[in-house]
Backbone as a ProteinNet text record, in pm:
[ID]
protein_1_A
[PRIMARY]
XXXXXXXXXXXXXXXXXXXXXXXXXXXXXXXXXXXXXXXXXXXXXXXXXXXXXXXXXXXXXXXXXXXXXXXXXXXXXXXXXXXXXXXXXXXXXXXXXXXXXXXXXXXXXXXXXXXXXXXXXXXXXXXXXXXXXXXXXXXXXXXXXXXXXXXXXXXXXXXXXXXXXXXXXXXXXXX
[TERTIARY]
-10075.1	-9963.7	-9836.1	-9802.8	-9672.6	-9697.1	-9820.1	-9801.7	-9770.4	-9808	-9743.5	-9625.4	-9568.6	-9420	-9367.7	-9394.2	-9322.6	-9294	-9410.9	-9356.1	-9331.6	-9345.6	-9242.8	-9107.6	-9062.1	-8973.6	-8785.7	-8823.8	-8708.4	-8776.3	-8867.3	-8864.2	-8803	-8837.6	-8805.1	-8647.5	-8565.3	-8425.6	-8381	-8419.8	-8330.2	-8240	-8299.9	-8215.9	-8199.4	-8241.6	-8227.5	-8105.4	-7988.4	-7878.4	-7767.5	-7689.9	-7579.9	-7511.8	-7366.6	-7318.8	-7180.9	-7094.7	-6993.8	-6862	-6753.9	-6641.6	-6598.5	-6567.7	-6419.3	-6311.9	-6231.2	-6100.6	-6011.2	-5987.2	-5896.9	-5852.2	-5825.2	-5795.3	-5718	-5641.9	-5595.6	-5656.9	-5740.3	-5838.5	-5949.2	-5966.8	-6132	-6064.9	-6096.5	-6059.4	-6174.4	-6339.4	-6484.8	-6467	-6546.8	-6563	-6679.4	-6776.1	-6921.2	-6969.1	-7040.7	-7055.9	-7219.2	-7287.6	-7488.2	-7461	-7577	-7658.3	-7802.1	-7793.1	-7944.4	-8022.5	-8157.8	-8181.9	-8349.7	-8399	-8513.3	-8553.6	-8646.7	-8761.7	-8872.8	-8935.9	-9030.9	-9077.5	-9239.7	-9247.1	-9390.8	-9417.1	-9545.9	-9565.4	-9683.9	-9736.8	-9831.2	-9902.1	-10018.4	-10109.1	-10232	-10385.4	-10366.8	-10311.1	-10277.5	-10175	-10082.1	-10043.3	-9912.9	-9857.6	-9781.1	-9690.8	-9617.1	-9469.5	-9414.2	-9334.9	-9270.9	-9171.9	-9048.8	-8984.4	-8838.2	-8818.4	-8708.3	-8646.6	-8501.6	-8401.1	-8317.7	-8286.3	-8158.3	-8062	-7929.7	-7798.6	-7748.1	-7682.7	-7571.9	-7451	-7364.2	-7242.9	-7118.9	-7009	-6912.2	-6809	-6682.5	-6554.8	-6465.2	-6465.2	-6384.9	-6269.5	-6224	-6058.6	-6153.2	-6009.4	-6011.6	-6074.7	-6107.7	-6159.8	-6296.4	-6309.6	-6400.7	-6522.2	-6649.4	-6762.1	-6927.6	-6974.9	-7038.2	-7144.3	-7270.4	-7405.1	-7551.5	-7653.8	-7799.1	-7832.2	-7927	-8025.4	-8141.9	-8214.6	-8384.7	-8459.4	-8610.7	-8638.1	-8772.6	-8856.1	-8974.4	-9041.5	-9118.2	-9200.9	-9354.9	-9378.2	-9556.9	-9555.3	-9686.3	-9737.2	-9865.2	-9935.8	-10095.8	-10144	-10235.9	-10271.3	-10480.2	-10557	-10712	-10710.5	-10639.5	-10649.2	-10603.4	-10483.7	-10454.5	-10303.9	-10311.2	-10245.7	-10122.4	-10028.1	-9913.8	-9790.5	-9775.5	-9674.8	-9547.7	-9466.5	-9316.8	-9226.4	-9216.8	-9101.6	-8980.3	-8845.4	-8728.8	-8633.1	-8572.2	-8477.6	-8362.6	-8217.4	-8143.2	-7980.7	-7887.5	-7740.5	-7676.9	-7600	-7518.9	-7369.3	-7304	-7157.7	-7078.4	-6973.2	-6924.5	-6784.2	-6716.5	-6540.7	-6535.6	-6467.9	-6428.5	-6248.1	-6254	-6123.4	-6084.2	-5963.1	-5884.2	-5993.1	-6064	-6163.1	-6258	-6242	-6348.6	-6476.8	-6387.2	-6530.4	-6525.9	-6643.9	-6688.8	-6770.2	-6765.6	-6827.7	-6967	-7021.8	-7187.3	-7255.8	-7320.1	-7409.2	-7492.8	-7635.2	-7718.7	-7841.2	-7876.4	-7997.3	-8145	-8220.8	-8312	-8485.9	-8527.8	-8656	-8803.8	-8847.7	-8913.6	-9103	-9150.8	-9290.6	-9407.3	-9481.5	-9545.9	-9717.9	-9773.6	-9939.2	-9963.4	-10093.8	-10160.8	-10272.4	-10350.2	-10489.1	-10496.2	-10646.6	-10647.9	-10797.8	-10810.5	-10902.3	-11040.1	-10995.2	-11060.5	-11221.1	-11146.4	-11226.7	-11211.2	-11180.7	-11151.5	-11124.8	-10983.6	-10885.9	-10787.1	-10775.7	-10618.6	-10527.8	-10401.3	-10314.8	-10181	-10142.8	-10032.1	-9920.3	-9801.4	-9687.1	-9539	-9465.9	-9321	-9246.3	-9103.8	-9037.1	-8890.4	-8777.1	-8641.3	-8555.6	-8464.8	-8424.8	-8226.8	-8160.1	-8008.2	-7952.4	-7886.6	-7882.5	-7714.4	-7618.7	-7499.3	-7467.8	-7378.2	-7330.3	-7231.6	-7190.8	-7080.2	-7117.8	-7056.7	-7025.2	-6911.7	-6977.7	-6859	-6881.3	-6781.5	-6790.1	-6700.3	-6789.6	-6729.4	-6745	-6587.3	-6604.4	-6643.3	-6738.6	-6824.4	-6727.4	-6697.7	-6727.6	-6635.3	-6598.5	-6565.7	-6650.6	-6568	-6651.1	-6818.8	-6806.5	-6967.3	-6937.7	-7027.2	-6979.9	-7106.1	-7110.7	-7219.2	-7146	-7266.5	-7259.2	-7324	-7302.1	-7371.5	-7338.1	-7416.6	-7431.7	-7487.7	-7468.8	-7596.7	-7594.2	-7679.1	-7699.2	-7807.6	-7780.1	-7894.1	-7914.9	-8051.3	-8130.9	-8077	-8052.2	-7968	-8115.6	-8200.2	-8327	-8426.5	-8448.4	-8555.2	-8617.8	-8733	-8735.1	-8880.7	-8902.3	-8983.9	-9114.1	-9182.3	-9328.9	-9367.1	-9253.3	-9284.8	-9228.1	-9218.9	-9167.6	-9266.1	-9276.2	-9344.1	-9279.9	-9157.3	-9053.4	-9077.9	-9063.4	-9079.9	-8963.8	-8832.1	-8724.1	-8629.4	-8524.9	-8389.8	-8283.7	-8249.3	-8162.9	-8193.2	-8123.2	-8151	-8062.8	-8085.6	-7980.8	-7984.4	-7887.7	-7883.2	-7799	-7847.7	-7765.6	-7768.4	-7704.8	-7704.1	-7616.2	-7651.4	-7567.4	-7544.7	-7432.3	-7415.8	-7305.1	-7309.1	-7198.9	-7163.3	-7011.8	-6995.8	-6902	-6943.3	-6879.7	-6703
-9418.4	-9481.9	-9401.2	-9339.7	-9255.4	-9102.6	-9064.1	-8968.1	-9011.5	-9149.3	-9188.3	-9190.5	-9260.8	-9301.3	-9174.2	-9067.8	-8888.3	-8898.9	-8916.5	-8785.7	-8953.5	-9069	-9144.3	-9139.9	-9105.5	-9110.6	-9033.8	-8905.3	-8827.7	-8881.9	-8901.2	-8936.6	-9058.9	-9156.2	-9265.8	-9309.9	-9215.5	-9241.4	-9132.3	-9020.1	-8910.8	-8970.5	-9065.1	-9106.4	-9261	-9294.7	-9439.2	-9523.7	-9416.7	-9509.4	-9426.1	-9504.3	-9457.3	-9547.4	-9502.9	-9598.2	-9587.4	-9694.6	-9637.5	-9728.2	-9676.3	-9824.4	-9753.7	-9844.2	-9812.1	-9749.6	-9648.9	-9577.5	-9620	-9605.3	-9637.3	-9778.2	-9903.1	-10006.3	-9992.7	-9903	-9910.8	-9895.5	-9815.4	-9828.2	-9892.2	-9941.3	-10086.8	-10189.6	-10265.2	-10404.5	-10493.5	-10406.5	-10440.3	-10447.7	-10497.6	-10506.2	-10450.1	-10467.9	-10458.9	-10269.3	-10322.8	-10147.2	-10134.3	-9994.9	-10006.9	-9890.9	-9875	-9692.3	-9703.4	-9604.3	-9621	-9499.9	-9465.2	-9317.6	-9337.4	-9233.7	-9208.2	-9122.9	-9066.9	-8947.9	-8914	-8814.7	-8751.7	-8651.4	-8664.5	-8595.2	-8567.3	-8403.6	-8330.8	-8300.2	-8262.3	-8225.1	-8182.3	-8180.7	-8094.4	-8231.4	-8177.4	-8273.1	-8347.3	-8315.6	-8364.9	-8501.7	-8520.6	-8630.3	-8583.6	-8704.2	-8728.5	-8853.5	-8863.9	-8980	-9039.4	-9156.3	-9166.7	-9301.3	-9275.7	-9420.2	-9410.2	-9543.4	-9576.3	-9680.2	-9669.6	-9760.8	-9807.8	-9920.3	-9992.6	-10024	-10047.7	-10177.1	-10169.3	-10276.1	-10374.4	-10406.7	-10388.8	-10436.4	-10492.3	-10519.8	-10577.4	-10553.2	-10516.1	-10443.3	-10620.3	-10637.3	-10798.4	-10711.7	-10623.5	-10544.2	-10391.7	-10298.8	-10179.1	-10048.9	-10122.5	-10026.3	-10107.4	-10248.8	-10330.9	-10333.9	-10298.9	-10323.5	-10386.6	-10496.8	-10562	-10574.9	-10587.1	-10608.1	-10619.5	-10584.7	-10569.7	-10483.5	-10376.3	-10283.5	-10290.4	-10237.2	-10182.3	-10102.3	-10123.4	-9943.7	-10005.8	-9946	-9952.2	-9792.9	-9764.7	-9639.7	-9664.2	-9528.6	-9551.8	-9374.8	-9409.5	-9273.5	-9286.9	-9140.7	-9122.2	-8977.7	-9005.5	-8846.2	-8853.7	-8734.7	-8748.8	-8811	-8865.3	-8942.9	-9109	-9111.8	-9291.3	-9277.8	-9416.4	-9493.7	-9579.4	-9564.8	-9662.8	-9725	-9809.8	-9886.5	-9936	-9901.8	-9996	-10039.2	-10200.1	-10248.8	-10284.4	-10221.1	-10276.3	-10387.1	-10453.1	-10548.7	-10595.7	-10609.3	-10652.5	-10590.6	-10678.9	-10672.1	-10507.5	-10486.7	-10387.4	-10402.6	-10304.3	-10355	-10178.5	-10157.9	-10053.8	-10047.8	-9975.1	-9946.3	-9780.3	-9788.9	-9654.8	-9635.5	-9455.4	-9495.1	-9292.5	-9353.2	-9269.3	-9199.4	-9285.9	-9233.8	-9117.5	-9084.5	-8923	-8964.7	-9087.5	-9108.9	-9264.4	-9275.9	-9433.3	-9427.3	-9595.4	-9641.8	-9707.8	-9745.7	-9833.8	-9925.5	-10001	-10102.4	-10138.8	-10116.5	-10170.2	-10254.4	-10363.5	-10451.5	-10429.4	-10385.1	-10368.4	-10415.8	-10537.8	-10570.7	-10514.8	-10442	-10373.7	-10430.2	-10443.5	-10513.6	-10377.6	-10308.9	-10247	-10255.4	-10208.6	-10178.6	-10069.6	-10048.8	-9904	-9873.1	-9846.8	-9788.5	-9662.3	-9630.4	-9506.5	-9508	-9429.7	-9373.7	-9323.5	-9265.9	-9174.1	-9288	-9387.1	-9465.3	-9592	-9607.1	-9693.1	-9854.7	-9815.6	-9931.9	-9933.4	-10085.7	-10132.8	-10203.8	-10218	-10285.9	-10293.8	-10395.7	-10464.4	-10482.7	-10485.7	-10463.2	-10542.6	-10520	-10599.6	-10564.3	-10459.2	-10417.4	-10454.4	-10451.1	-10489.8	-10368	-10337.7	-10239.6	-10254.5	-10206.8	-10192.5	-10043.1	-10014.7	-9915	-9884.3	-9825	-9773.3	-9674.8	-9595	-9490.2	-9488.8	-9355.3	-9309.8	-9148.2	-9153.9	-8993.5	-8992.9	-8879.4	-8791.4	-8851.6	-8896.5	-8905.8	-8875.6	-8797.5	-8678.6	-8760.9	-8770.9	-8798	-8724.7	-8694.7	-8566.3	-8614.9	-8689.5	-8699.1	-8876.3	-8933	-9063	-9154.5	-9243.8	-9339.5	-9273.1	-9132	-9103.6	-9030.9	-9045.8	-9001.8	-8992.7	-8852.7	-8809.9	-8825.3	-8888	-8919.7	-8835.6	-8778.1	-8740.2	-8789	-8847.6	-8933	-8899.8	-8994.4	-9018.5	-9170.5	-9201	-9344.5	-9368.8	-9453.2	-9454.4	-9619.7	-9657.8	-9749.2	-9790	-9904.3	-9954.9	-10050.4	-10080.3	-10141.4	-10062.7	-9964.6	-9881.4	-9873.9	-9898	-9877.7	-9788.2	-9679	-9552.8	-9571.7	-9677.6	-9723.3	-9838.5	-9872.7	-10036.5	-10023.6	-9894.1	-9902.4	-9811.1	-9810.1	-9751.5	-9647.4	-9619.4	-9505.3	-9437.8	-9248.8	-9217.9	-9194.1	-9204.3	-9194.2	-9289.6	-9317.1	-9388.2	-9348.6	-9180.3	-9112.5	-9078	-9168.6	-9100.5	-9077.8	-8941.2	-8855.2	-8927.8	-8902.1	-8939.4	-8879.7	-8900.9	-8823	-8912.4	-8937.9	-9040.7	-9018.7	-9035.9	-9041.9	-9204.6	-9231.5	-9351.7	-9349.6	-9451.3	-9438.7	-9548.6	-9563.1	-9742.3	-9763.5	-9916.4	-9911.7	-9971.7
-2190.5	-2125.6	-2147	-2267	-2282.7	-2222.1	-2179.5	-2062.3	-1962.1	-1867.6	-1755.3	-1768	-1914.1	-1897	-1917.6	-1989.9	-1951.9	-1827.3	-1762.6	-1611.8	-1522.1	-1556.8	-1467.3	-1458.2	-1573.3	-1635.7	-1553.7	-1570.2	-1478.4	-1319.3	-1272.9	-1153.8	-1102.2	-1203.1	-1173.4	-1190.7	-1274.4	-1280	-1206.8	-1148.5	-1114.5	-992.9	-897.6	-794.2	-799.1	-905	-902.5	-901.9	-1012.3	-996.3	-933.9	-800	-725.6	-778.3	-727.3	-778.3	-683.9	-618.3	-564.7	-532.2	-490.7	-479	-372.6	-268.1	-150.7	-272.7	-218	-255.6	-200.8	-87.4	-38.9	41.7	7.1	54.9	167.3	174.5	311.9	421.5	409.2	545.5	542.4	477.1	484.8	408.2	446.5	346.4	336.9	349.7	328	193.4	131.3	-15.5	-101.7	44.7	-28.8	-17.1	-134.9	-127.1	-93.7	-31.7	-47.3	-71.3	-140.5	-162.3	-226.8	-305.5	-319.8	-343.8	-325.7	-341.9	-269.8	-258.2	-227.7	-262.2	-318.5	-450.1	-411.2	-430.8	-432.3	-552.4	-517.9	-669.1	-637.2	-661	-671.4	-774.9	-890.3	-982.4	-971.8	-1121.2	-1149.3	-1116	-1128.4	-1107.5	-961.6	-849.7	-762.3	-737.9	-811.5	-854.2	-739.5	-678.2	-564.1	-616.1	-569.6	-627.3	-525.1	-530	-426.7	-456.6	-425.1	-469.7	-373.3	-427.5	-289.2	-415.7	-403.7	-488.1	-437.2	-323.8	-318.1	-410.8	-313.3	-432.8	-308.8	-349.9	-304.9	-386	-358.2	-444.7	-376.7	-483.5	-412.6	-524.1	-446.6	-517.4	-551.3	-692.5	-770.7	-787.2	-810.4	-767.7	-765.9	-702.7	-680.1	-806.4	-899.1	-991.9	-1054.6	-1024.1	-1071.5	-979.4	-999.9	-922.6	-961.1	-916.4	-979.1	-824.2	-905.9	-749.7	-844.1	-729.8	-784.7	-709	-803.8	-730.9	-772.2	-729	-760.1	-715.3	-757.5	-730.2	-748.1	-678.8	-647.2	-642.4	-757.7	-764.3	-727.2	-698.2	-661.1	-701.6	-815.3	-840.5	-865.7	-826.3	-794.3	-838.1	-907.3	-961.2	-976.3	-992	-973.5	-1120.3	-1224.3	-1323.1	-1279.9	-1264	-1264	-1154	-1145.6	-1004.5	-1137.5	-1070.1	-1070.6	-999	-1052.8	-929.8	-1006.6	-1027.8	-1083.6	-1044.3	-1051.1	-967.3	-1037.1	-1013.8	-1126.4	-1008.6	-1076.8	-1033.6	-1154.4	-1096	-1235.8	-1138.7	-1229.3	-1171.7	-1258.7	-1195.4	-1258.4	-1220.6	-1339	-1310.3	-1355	-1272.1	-1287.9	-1276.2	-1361.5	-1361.3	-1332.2	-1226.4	-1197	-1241	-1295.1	-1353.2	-1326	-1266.4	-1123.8	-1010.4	-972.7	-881.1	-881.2	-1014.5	-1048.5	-1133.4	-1226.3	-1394	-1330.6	-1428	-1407.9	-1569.7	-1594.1	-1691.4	-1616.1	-1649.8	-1582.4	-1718.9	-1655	-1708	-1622.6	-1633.9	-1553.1	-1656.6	-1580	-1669.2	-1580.6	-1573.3	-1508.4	-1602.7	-1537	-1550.6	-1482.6	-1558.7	-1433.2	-1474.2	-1385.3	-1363.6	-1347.1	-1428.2	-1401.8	-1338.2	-1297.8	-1270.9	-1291.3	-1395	-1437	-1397.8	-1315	-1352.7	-1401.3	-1490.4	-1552.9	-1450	-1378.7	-1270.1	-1345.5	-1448.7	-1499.7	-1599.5	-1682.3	-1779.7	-1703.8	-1551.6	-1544.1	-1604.2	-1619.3	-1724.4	-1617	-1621.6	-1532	-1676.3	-1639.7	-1749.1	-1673.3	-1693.4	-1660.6	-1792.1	-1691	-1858.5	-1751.2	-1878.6	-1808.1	-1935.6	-1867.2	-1962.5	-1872.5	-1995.9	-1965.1	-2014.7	-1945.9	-2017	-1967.9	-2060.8	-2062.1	-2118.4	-1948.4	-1962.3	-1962.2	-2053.8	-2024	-2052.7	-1996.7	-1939.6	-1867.7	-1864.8	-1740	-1653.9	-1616.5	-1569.2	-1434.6	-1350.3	-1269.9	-1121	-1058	-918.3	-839.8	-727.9	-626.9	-530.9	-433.7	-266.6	-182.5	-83.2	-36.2	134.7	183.4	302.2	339.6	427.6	435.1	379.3	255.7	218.2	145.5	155.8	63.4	-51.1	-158.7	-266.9	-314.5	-418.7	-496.5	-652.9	-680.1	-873.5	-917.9	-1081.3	-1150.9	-1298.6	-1371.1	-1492.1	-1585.4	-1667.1	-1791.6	-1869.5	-1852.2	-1937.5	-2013.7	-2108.4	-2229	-2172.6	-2227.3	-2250.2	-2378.3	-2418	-2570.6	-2602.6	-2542.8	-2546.5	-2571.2	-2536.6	-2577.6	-2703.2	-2744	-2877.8	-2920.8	-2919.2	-2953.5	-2982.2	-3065.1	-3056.3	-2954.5	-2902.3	-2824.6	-2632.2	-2629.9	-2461.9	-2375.2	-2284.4	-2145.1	-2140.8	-2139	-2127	-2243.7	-2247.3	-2323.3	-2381.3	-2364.1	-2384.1	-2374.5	-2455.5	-2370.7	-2295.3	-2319.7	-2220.8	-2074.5	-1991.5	-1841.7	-1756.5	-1704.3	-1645.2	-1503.7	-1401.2	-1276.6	-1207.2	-1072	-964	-833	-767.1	-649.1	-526.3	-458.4	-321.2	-260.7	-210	-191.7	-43.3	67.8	161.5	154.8	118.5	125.4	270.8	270	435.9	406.9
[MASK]
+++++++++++++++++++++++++++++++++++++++++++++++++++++++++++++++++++++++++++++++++++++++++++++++++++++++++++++++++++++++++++++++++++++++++++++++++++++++++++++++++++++++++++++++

């Protein structure tokens, strides 16, 4: 199981968390923010990846941002099959429109088969993740993140994840 959770691992956070706020109030007076990410992932033993991460959010003042995202992975290799579904609110302060702080709570529901001895196993992990990093306006209303957030839940003999540090990168367009 902690080889799946290795190589789930950067896949499953590299695009998972965007993160983003309207800048400028003068020209939108929308509140809500979406982004999200979509992944791919080839390896060794034929193993193929694939995941897709929504959010939704909504700007409570101009530097305050609070919503829910999730992320749905699917990975497949000539050893074993998996599936992970996360769900959970997050909340973010952006501060002069470049850095941001983050908090995300994410419950995520797993399925394992091991192909090989055929074994299935089912799991359910929670995880809290905070961090900050850098955010760039690319374009109207779009913005690319780049982060880092730790898991404050993680705990080294008892998690799916083989780690608690996870890096991120995201693209997000808010309307």
């Amino acid at each position: 199981m902690k080889k799946l959770a290795i190589f789930l691992l950067p896949f499953l956070f590299g695009l998972s968390y965007a993160q983003v706020s309207l800048s400028t109030p003068t020209v939108s007076n929308n509140k809500w923010t979406f982004g999200g990410g979509l992944g791919l992932n080839f390896g060794s033993n034929k193993s193929f990846g694939f995941e897709v991460a929504p959010r939704v959010g909504y700007r409570l003042t101009n530097d305050l941002e609070a919503g829910v995202m999730g992320s749905v992975n699917w990975q497949s290799s000539d050893y074993y099959k998996s599936t992970m579904v996360g769900v959970g609110p997050f909340v973010n302060y952006y501060i002069a429109r470049s850095f941001y702080i983050s908090g995300n709570l994410q419950h995520y529901f797993i399925n394992y088969k091991d192909k090989y001895y055929d074994y299935k196993a089912t799991a359910e992990e929670t995880a809290l993740y905070l961090g900050g990093g850098y955010m760039q306006k690319i374009g109207n209303n779009s913005y690319l993140q780049l982060g880092v957030m730790y898991n404050v839940l993680y705990k080294e003999n008892n998690s799916i994840f083989s780690g608690g540090l996870v890096p991120n990168i995201g693209f997000v367009v808010g309307l």
